[in-house]
C-alpha positions as CSV (number, residue, x, y, z in Angstrom):
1,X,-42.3,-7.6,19.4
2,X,-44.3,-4.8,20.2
3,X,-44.6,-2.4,17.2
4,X,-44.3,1.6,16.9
5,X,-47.8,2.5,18.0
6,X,-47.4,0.0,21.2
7,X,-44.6,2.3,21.7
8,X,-46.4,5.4,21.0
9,X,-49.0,3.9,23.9
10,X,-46.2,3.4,26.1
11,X,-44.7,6.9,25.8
12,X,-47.9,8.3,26.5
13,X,-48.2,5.7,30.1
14,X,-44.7,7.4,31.0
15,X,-45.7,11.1,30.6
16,X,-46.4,11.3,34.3
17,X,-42.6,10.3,35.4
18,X,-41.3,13.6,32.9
19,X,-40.1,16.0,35.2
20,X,-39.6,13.8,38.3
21,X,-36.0,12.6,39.4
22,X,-34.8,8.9,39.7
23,X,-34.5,7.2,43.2
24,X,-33.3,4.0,42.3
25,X,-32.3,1.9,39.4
26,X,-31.3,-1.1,38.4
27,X,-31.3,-4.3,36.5
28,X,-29.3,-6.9,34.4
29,X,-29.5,-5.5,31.2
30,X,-25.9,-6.3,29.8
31,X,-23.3,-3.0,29.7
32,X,-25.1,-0.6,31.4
33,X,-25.0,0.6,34.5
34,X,-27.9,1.9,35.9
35,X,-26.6,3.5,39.0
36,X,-25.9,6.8,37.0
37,X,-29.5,7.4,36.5
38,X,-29.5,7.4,40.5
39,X,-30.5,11.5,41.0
40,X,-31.2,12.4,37.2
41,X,-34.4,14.2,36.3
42,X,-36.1,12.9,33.4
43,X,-36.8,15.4,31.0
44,X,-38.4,14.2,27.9
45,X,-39.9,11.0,26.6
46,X,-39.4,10.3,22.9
47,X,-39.9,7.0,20.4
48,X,-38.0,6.7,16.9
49,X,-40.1,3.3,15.6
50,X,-39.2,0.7,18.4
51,X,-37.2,2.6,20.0
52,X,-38.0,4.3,23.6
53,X,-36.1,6.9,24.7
54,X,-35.8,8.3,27.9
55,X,-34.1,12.2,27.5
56,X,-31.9,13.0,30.8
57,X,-30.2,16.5,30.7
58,X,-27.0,15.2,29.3
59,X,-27.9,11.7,28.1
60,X,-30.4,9.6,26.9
61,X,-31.6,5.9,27.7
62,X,-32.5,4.0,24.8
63,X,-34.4,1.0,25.6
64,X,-35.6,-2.2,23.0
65,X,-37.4,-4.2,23.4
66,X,-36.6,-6.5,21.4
67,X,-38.9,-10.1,20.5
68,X,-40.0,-10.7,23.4
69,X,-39.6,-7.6,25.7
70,X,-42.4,-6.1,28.3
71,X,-42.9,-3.5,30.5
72,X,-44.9,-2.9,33.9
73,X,-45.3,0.5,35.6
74,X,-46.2,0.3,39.1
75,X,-46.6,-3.7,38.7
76,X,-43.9,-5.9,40.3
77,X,-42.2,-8.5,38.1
78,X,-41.8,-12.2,38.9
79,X,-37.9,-11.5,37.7
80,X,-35.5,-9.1,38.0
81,X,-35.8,-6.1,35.5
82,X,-33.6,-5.5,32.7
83,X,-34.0,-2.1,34.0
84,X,-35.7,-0.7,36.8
85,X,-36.4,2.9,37.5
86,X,-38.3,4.5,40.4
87,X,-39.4,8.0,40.6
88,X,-40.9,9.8,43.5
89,X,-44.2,9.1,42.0
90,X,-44.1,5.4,40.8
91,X,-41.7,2.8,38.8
92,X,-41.6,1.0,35.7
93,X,-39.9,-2.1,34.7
94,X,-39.0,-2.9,31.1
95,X,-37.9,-6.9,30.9
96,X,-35.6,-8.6,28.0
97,X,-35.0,-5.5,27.0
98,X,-31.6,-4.4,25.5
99,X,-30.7,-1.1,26.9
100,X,-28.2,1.6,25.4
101,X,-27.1,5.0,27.0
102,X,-26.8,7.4,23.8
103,X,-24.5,10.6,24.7
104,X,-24.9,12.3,20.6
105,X,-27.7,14.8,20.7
106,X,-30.2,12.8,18.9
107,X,-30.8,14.4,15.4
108,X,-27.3,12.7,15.0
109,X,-28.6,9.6,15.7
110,X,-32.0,8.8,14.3
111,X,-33.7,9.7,11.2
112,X,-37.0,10.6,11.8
113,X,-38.5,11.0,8.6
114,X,-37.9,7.2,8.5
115,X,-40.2,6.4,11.4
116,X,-44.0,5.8,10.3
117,X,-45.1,7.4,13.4
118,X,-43.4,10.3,13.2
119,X,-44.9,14.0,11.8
120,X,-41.5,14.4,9.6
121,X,-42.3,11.0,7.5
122,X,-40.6,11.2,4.2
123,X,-42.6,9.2,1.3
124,X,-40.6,10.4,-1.5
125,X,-37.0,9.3,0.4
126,X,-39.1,6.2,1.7
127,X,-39.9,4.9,-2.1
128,X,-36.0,6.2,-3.1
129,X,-34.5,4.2,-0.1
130,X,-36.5,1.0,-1.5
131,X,-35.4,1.6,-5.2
132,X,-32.1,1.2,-4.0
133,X,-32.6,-1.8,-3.5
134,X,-34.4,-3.8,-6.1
135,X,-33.7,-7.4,-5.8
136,X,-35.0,-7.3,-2.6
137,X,-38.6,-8.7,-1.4
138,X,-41.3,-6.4,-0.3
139,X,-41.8,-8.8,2.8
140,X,-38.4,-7.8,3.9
141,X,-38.1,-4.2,2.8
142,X,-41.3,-3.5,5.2
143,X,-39.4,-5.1,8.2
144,X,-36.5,-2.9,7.4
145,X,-36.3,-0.2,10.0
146,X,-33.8,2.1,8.1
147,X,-37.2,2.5,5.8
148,X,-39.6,1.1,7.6
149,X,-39.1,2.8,11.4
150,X,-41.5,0.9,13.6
151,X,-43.0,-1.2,11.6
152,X,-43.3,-5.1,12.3
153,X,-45.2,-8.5,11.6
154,X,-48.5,-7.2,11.6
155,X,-48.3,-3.7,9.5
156,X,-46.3,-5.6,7.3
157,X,-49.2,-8.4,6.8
158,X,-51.7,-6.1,7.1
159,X,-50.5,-3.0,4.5
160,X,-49.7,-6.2,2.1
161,X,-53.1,-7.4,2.6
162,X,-54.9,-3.9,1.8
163,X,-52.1,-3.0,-0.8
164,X,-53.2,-6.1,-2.6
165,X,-49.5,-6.8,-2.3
166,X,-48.0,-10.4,-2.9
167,X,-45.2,-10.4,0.4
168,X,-42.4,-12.2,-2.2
169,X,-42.5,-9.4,-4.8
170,X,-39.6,-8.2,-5.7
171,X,-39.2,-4.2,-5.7
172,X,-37.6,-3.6,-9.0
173,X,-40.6,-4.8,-10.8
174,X,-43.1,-3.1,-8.6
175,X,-44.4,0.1,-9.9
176,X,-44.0,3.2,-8.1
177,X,-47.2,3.7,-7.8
178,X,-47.8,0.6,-6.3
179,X,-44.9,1.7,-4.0
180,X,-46.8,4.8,-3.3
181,X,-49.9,2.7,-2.8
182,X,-48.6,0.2,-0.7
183,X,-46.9,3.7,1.7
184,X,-50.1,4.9,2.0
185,X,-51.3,1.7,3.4
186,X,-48.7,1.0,5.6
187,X,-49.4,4.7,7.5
188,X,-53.2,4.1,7.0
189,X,-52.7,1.0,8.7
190,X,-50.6,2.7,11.5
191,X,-53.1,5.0,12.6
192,X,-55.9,2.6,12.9
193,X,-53.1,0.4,14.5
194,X,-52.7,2.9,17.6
195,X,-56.5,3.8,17.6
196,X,-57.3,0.3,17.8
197,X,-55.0,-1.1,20.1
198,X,-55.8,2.0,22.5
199,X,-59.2,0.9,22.7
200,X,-58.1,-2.8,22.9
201,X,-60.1,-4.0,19.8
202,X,-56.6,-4.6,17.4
203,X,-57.2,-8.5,17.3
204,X,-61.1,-8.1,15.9
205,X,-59.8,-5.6,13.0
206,X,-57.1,-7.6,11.6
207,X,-57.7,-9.3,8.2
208,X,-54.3,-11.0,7.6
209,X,-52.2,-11.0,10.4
210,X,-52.7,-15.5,12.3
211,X,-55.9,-14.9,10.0
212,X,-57.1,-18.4,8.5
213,X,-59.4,-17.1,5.5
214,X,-59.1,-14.1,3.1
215,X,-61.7,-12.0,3.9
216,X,-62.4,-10.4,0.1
217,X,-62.6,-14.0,-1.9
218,X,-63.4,-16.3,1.6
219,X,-60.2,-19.1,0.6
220,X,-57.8,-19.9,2.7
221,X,-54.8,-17.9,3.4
222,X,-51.5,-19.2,2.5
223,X,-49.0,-19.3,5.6
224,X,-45.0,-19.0,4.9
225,X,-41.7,-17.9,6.5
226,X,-41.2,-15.2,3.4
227,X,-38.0,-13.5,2.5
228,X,-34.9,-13.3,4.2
229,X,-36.3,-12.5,7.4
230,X,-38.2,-16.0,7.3
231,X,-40.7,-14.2,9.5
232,X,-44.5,-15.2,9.0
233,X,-46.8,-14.2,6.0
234,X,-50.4,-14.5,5.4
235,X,-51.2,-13.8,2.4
236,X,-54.4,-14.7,-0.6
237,X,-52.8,-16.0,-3.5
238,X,-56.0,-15.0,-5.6
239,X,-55.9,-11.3,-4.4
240,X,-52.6,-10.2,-3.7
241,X,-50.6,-10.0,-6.8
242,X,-47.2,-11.4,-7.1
243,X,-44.3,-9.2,-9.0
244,X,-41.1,-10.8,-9.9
């Protein structure tokens, strides 16, 4: 699933459509209709975590992509496109993608101090939305995108992992300034996310995320589907303290 500086990437790939009008469009993505976007000029691009969003004068296009989405711009695809648009100037295709048409202006919609790529990022209302809920595990609370905006697998390994962060504590009995610690990670982690995967080198710089030894105390790593998620963690039992 690609995370919110993938997105951030992709936005930035996109810039040269802004300002040109759609020629065609189409694709299977389930209840929408893509022939409306026939003739509309788009105006804006803008992300909110996973979330792209293509700004037309009176509408925008929201497309997710989900677990196991893609996209190719001015690449064909071996199958049809959730959602194909061309412009006078090129196409893209975004693939199992789930795509949404969102009519509300969007500060209605999204909450952008909630995305950890956004300027507006709110710590204080991030560490007040995860004391409201105290029974639940860290591991889960980091996939949570009404906190967590763009965050996925690997910042959530990876901030646990540099946090010194056990995934299956519980939040209640985690400090706040742990909390606060473990934020700062998490956008730390973001940035060197995007610069890293810009320049293609993400893979060499991870230390947790399909990693097989802990990198501080050179054991191995202990694999599980944590939390209610169930998604994978990779964690050092010797280094990354547990809370619960």
């Amino acid at each position: 699933m690609p995370e919110g500086p993938s997105i951030i990437i992709l936005k930035d790939k996109l810039k040269p459509f802004i300002g040109k009008r759609v020629i065609n469009a189409n694709g299977y993505a389930k209840g929408f209709d893509a022939d409306q976007l026939i003739g509309k000029t788009l105006k804006d691009i803008r992300t909110w975590g996973k979330h792209t969003l293509l700004v037309f004068p009176k509408f925008t296009v929201r497309i997710h992509m989900m677990l196991f989405g893609s996209y190719k711009i001015n690449e064909p695809v071996k199958k049809n496109a959730s959602l194909h648009l061309e412009f006078s100037n090129g196409y893209v295709n975004f693939s199992i993608s789930a795509v949404k048409l969102i009519v509300q202006p969007l500060d209605e919609v999204y909450d952008w101090s909630a995305d950890i790529m956004s300027k507006e990022w709110d710590t204080a209302k991030a560490i007040k939305r995860l004391k409201a809920k105290p029974k639940t595990m860290i591991c889960d609370a980091l996939l949570d995108q009404k906190i967590f905006s763009g965050s996925g697998n690997i910042i959530k390994n990876e901030s646990l992992f540099r946090a010194r962060l056990h995934p299956e504590s519980v939040i209640g009995e985690i400090s706040d300034k742990k909390l606060e610690e473990l934020i700062v990670e998490v956008i730390n982690f973001t940035k060197d996310f995007l610069k890293w995967r810009k320049a293609g080198i993400l893979t060499k710089h991870l230390n947790a995320y399909e990693k097989d030894i802990c990198p501080r105390n050179h054991i191995p790593f202990h694999r599980a589907d944590t939390g209610k998620t169930k998604r994978h963690s990779y964690y050092c039992e010797k280094c990354q303290e547990l809370f619960d």
